[in-house]
MIDREN-651941 format. One record per residue (C-alpha): residue in three letters; x, y, z. Coordinates in steps of 0.001 Angstrom, whole numbers, plus 500000, padded with zeros to 6 digits. Each point is the difference from the previous one (the first is absolute). Layout:
! MIDREN-651941
ALAXYZ...
! end
This chain:
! MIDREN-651941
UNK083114314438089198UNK498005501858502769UNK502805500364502640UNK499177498772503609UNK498767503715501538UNK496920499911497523UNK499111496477500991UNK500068500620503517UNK498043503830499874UNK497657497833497755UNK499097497118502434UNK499733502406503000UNK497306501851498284UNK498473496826499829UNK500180498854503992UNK496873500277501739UNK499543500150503701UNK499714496855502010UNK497297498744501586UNK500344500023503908UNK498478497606502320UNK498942502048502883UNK499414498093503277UNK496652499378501089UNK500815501573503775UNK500284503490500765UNK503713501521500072UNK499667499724504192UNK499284496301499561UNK502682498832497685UNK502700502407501385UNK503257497920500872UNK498356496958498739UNK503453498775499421UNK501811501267503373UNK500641498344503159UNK498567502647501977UNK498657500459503381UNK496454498617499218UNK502105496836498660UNK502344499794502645UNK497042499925502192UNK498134496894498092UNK502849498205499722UNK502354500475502721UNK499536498704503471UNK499207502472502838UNK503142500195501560UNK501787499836497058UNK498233502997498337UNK500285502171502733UNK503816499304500273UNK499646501162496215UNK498771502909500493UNK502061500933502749UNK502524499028497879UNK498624502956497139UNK498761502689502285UNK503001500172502839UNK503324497932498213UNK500483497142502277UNK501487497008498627UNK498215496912498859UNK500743496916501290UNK500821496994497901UNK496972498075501667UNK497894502565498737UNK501822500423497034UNK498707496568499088UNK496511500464501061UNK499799503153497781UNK501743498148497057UNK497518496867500336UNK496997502718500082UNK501105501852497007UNK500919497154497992UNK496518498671500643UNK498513503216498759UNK502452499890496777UNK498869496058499022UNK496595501425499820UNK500707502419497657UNK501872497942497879UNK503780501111501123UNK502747497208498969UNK503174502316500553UNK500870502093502580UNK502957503003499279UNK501597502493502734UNK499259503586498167UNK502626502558500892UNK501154503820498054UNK503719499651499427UNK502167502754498841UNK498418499966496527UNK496798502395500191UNK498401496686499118UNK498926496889502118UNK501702496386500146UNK498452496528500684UNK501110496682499580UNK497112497362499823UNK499994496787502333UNK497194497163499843UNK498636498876502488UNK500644496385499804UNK502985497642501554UNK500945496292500186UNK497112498418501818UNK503369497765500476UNK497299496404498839UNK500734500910495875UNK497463502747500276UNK499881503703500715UNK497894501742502498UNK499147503455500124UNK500935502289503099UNK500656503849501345UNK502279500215503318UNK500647503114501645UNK503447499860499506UNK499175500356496350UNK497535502689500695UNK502634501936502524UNK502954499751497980UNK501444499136496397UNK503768500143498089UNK499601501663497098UNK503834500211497459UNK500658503263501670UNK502879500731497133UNK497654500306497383UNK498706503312501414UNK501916503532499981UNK501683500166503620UNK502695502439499560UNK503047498092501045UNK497979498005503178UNK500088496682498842UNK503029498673497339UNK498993498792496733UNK500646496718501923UNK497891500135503110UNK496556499136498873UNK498453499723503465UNK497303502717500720UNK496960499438501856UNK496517501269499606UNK497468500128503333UNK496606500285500346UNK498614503784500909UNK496218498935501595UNK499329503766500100UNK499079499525496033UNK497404497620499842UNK501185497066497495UNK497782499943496952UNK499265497534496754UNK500930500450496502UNK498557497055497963UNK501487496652501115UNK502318501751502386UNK499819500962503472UNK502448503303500265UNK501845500845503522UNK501203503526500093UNK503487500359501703UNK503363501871500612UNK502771498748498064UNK503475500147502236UNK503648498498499523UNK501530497208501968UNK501759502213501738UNK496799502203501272UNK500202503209497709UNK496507500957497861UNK499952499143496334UNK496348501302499401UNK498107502866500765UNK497481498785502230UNK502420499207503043UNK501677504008499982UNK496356500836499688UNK498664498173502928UNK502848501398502588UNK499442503423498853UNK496192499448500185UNK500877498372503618UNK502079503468500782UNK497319502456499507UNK497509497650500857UNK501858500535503902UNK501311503694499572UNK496630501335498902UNK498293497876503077UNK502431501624502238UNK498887503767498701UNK496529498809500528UNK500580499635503321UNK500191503689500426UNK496129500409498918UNK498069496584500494UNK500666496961502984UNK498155497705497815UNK502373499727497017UNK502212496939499896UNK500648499604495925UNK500329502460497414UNK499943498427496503UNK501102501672496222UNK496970500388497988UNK501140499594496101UNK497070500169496645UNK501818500128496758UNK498429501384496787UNK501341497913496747UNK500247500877496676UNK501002498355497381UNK499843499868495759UNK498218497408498284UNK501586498944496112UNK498638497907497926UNK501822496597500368UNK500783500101495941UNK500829503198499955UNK501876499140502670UNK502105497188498736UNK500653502492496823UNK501948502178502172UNK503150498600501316UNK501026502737501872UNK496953499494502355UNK500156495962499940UNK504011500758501156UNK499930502932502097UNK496160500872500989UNK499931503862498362UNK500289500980496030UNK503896500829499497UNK498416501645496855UNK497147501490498402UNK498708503565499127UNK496538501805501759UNK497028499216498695UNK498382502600498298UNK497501500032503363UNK500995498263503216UNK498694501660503313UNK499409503522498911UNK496333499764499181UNK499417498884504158UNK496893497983498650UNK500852496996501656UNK500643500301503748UNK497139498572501492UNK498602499517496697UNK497940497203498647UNK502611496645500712UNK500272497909496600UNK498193497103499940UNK503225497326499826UNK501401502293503200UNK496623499813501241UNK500056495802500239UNK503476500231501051UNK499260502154503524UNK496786497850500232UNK501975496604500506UNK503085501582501708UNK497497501474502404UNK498400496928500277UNK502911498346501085UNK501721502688501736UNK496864499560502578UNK500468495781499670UNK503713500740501032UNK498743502324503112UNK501810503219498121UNK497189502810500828UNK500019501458496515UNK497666503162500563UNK500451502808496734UNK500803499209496360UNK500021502573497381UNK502124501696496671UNK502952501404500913UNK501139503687498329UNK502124497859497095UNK498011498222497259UNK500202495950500828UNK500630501085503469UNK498514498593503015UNK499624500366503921UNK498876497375502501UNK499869500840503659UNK498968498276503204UNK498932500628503105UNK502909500480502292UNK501265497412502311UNK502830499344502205UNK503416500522498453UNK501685496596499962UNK496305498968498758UNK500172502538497291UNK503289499378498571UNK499097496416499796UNK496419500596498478UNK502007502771497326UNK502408497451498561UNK497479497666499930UNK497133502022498032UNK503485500950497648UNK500542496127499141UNK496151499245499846UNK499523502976497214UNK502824498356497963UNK498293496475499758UNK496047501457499794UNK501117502591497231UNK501811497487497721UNK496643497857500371UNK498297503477498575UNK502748499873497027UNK502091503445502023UNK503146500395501320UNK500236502159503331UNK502988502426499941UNK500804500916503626UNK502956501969498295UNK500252503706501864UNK500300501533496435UNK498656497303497382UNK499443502764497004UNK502218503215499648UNK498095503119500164UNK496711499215501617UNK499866499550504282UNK501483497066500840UNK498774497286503694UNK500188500690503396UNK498801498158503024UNK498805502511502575UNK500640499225503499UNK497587501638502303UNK501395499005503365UNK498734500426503784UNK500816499075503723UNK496936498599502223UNK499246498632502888UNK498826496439501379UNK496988502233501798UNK498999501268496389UNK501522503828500161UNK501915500957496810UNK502925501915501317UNK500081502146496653UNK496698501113500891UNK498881503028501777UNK497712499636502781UNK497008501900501817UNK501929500720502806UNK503061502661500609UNK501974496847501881UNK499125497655496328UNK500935502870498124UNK503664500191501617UNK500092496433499205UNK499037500692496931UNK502788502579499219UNK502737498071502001UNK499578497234497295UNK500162502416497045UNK502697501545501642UNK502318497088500898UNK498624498369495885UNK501410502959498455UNK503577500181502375UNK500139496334498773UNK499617500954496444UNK502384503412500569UNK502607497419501465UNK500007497552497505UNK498487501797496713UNK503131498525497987UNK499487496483500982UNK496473500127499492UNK500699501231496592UNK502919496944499379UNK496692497638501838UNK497707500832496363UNK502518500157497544UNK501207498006497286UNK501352499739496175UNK496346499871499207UNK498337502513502333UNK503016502561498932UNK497694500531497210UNK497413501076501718UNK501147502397503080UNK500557503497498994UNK498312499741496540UNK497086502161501354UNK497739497592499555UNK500647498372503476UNK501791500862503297UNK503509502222499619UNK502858497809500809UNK500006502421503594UNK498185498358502941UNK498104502725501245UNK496038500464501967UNK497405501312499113UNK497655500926502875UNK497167502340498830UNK499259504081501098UNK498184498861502984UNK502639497255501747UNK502828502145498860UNK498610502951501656UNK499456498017503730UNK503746499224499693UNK500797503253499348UNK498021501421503270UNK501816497429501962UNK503554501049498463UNK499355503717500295UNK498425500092503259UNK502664501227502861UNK499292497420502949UNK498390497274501148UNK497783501768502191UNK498556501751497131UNK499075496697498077UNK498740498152503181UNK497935500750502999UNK500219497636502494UNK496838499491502675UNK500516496954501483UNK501793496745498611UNK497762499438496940UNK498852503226498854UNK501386501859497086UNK499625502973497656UNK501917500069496622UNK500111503669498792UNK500390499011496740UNK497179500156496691UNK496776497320500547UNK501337496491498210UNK496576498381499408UNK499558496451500371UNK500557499347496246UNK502978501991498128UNK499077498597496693UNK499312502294497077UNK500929502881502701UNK501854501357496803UNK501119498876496401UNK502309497092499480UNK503524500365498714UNK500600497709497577UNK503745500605499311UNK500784499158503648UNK501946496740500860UNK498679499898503767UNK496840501215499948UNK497319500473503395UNK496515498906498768UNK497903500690503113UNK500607497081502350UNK503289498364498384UNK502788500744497541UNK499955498681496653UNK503471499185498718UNK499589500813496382UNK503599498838498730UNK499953496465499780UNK500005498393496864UNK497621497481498465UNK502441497542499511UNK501454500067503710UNK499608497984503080UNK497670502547502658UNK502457498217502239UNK503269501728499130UNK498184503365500612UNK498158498958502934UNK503264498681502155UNK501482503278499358UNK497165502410500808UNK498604497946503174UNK503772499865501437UNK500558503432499384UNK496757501026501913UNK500949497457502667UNK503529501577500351UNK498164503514500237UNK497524499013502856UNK502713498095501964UNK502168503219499992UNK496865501835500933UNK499249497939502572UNK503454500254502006UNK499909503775499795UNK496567500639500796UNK500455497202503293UNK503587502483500771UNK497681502604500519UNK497635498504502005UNK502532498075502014UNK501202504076500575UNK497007500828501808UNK498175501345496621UNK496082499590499905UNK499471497145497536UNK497444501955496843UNK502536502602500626UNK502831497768499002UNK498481498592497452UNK499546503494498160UNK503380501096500445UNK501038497290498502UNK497841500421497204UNK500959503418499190UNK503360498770499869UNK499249497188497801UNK497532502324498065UNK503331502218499269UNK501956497500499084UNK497963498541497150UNK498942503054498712UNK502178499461496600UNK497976496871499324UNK496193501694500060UNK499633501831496204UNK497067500454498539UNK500808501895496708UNK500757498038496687UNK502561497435499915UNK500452499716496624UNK501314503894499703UNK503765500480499837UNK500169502532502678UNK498608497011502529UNK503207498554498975UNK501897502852501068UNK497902500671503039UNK500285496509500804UNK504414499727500041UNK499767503275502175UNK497771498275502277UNK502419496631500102UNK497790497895498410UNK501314496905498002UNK499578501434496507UNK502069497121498310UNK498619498396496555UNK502308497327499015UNK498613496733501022UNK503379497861500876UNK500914503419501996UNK496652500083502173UNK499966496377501346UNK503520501277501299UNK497904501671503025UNK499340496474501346UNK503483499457501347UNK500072503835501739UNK500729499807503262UNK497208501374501324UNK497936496814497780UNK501937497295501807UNK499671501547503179UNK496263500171499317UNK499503496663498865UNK502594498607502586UNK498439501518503135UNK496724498700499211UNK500884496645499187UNK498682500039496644UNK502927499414497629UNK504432499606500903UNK502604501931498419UNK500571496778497482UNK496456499516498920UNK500006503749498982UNK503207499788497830UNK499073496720499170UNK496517501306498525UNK501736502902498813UNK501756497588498087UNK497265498528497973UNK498334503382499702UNK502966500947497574UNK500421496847498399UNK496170500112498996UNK500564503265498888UNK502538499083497484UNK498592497013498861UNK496570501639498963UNK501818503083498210UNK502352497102498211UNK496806497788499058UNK498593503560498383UNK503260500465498137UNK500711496577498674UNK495708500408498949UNK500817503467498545UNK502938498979497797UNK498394496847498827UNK497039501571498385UNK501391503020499005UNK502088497365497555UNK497754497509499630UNK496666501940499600UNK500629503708499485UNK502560500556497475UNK499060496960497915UNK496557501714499779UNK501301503620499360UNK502808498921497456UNK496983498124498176UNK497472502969500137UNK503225501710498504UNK500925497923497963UNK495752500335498442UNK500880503605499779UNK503406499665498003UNK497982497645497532UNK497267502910499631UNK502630502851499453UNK501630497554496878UNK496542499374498733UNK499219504065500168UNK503001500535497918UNK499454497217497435UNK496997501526499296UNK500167503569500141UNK503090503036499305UNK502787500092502332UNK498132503588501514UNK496568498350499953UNK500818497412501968UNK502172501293502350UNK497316502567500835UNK497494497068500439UNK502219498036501564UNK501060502722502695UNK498466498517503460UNK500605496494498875UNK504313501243499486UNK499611501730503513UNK498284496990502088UNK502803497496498333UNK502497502723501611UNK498241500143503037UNK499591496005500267UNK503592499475498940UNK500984502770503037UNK498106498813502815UNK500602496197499243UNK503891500958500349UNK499550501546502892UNK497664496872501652UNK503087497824498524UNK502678501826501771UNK498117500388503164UNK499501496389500497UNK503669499783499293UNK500482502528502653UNK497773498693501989UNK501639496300499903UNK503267501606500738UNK498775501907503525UNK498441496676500771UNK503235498483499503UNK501878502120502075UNK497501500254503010UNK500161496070500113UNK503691499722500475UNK499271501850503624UNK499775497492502568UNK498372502398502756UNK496554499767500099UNK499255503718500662UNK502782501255497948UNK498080497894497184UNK496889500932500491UNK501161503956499875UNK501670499500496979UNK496877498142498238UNK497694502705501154UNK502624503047498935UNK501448498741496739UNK497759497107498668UNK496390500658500538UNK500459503973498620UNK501328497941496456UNK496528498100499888UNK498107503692499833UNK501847501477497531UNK499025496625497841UNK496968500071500790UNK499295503714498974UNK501256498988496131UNK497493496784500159UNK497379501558500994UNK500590502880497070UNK500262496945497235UNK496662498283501289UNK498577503724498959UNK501156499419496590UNK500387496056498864UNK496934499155498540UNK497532498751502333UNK499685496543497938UNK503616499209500428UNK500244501074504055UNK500036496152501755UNK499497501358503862UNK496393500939500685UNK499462503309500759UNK499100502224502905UNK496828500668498473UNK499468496090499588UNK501522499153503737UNK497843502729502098UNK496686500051497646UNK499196496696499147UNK498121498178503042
! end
């Protein structure tokens, strides 16, 4: 009987693309067709009440419940006429994932009817079961009571029959359960220490906001091929299988030709991408063979986040409709570059200057180098929480395999920025950096920084932190990850740096220093400081690695070890100080960190064992077993030297089956008894360690003799599809 792989390869080569129903209206016209936005607010909001709303967006002020109910009776009107019957409170807990809990709109008309109606209290606030969600020792197993609340600076949007209300997700006692809350307080802190730094250079500037575009990529599988696999259905990557005779070496498909069934796939997730207000702006191949990028333009950075894990739920359901599976897996397929999500990030102003940017002018141009500056000293600071921000069991697979960023936070700034830094380091006083002739005039002695920095030199691709011309691009993050968990760290970090920069530079000035004068020596300080962080060599080398310990740069791998740098000192006092997070919501998060840790490498392990039993050695033993009835047959028919002559490679592959297969066996045995072991430790971290130091090195060393037997079982017998089958067929 034709075993399920071959029925599976044989249907996908059958799948044709889908036909797409593109809209009528241009892109511009159908763009957040399905969003609550501004222009809707407007049509169906009173005056009064939509100006309270937007207050309520653009400046944080609180909503009243009068207008809370105004609001609610608008948008439910919108909703009914596009067919909305449910209404759910859409919130990111602890999971990388998002949660929702579906409520109709109808109640007891109290007459033996129903009637159908949206309050604001529904619309402000909900109580979700907050004990079904990872809280790291917040709430008991007993206390359900969490409550979700509406965040109006995310516009609330419609997925089918369902009107969707982003919010934070916090405990009944007040601590954050989500990622969103953190996010907005440390979006909120260097939303007011950047404004106060502005204050040196413009009169005008009264917000500063965190500019975020992230670039997505992601696999596609066939969704047989898919189901063949249970490795992948289980754990989202291949626990098994050898190269493919060609994978990415041949280059021929970056920004190649996109396959036709991809092709249909982007169309409609583009399509509704746009519907769902998400401004999806490149597409293309990515370097690995069924991989794929999708970009957008950026936005604002609680917007962003939002718009990212939406667009990573929306791909799921459009692709299955396509007959894929999207793996957002950091490292889906051994040996080929695995999924990042770039996150090219940028301060700006609400008078429309990018802070990141240089300028015409010498006085924009200190600006411009007092942001760099006071980004990098951030980054310098806190380079071993920023790592602990992007990692994870499944990103581990991907940092420091030179194919993505080194697991070192480091910057890379280009010949021409590094060089003005260096001027301003080396040169011996303020005088000879500024000349001051009058209140607002000012020479920089340092190399012309043009208006635009981009392409000023080559980019360095191995660099975690890396200056693109007017913002950093924070290369690190992992497909799979919540932009959020990166983006609390890195904007609270940079908030912590300009607050300290700040006080000093106002000391000096309150000491009878000139003010562009203070501001320099400050800089040169800072620029001093942070010098460890700037590198612009390769990453990937192991004398970076060296270079990088003598510098005091976290260089830690381990993945339970890293998140450790959360609950430094210098972390809580960070996080403390600026309101964003308490001492219990970081060990608390900490918590659930490990505890996801574990349970991913113990999914992969329980996986591993299973069909290395179940699948792998039944297969080999019967390929052997083939062999053994060929070697007989030899000898039945030909001398004892004849046959043992022809029967040579046969004798040597039963040997070789019979060797590896033992070794598989006893490694599973091995690798059940580590397992065993680790789960008897009741600390978290402690656990966590000991899966990442003594269980998941077992799973390799199985792997390494599976992969060897799929080289030699006959192809026929071999149930998993192939790498050749998983990345090729499309």
């Amino acid at each position: 009987m034709t075993n399920l792989r071959f029925q599976v390869v044989a249907k996908a080569f059958e799948k044709k693309p889908l036909d797409v129903v593109v809209p009528k209206e241009t892109p511009a016209e159908f763009f957040g067709k399905y969003v609550f936005n501004r222009e809707k607010m407007y049509k169906y909001l009173p005056l009064k009440v939509y100006n309270k709303l937007i207050d309520v967006i653009d400046n944080g002020t609180q909503l009243d419940r009068e207008s809370a109910d105004a609001v609610a009776a608008g948008m439910f009107k919108w909703a009914k006429e596009l067919g909305v019957t449910h209404y759910t409170h859409w919130f990111q807990p602890l999971t990388e994932g998002t949660a929702e809990k579906h409520d109709a709109f109808v109640e007891h008309n109290w007459k033996g009817g129903m009637i159908e109606e949206f309050e604001g209290k529904l619309l402000m606030q909900q109580e979700p079961d907050a004990s079904s969600f990872p809280n790291g020792g917040i709430r008991n197993t007993f206390e359900a009571r969490g409550y979700s609340a509406w965040d109006p600076a995310s516009p609330v949007f419609v997925i089918d029959d369902t009107l969707c209300i982003p919010t934070v997700f916090i405990s009944y006692t007040g601590e954050s359960l989500d990622y969103k809350a953190p996010l907005k307080k440390a979006l909120k802190a260097v939303n007011k220490a950047a404004t106060d730094v502005c204050s040196y250079f413009y009169d005008n500037v009264t917000k500063v906001q965190s500019n975020l575009g992230w670039e997505q990529e992601y696999f596609l599988v066939d969704e047989g091929l898919y189901s063949a696999r249970p490795d992948l259905l289980m754990t989202g990557r291949t626990l098994m299988g050898h190269d493919s005779a060609k994978n990415q070496q041949m280059d021929d498909h970056y920004f190649g030709s996109i396959p036709g069934r991809v092709q249909a796939f982007m169309k409609e997730l583009e399509i509704t991408a746009l519907e769902l207000g998400i401004p999806c702006k490149t597409r293309h191949n990515e370097v690995a063979p069924n991989q794929f990028e999708l970009a957008p333009i950026f936005e604002e950075t609680n917007l962003a986040v939002d718009h990212n894990m939406l667009i990573m739920s929306t791909m799921k359901k459009i692709a299955r409709k396509h007959g894929f599976r999207v793996l957002l897996h950091e490292k889906p397929f051994a040996g080929i570059n695995g999924s990042g999500k770039h996150n090219n990030w940028s301060l700006s102003t609400n008078t429309g200057i990018v802070l990141h940017a240089p300028g015409k002018t010498p006085e924009e141009n200190l600006r411009f180098i007092t942001f760099v500056v006071e980004t990098l000293m951030g980054v310098y600071n806190h380079n071993g929480l920023l790592k602990a921000s992007i990692m994870s069991a499944t990103n581990a697979h991907r940092l420091g395999a030179n194919e993505a960023p080194p697991a070192i936070i480091s910057s890379f700034l280009g010949t021409q920025l590094s060089e003005a830094l260096d001027t301003i380091e080396n040169s011996t006083s303020d005088d000879q950096l500024i000349d001051l002739a009058g209140k607002q005039h000012m020479e920089l002695d340092i190399p012309q920084i043009p208006e635009l920095l981009i392409d000023n030199t080559d980019r360095n691709r191995t660099s975690p932190f890396a200056f693109t011309g007017n913002r950093f691009e924070f290369r690190a993050v992992g497909s799979e990850a919540n932009c959020a968990s990166a983006m609390i760290a890195l904007n609270a970090a940079v908030a912590e740096a300009l607050v300290n920069f700040k006080k000093r530079v106002d000391a000096l000035i309150a000491g009878g220093m000139n003010k562009l004068a203070a501001i320099v020596h400050i800089l040169r300080e800072d620029i001093k400081t942070c010098k460890p962080i700037r590198f612009d060599g390769n990453g990937y080398s192991d004398e970076w690695v060296e270079e990088a310990t003598r510098r005091g740069l976290d260089v830690e791998k381990s993945c339970p070890v890293i998140f450790e740098r959360y609950l430094d000192e210098s972390s809580i006092k960070m996080f403390e100080s600026l309101g964003i997070m308490t001492r219990k919501e970081l060990e608390a998060r900490n918590e659930v960190k490990w505890e996801t840790y574990t349970k991913k490498i113990q999914i992969e392990a329980r996986v591993l064992g299973d069909l290395s039993m179940n699948h792998i050695i039944p297969v080999a033993t019967h390929y052997q077993s083939k062999l053994i009835k060929n070697v007989t047959n030899m000898r039945e028919i030909f001398p004892q030297q004849k046959a043992d002559e022809l029967s040579a490679r046969n004798i040597k592959l039963i040997e070789e089956i019979a060797q590896r297969t033992q070794t598989i066996e006893t490694g599973v045995e091995e690798l059940v008894n580590a397992r065993k072991v680790a789960n008897k430790i009741e600390d978290e971290h402690k656990k966590a360690i000991a899966y990442h130091d003594t269980v998941a090195p077992k799973m390799e060393t199985i792997r390494y003799e599976i992969d060897k037997l799929e080289l030699i079982v006959e192809d026929d017998l071999w149930t998993l599809p192939k790498y050749r089958e998983l990345l090729f067929i499309r």
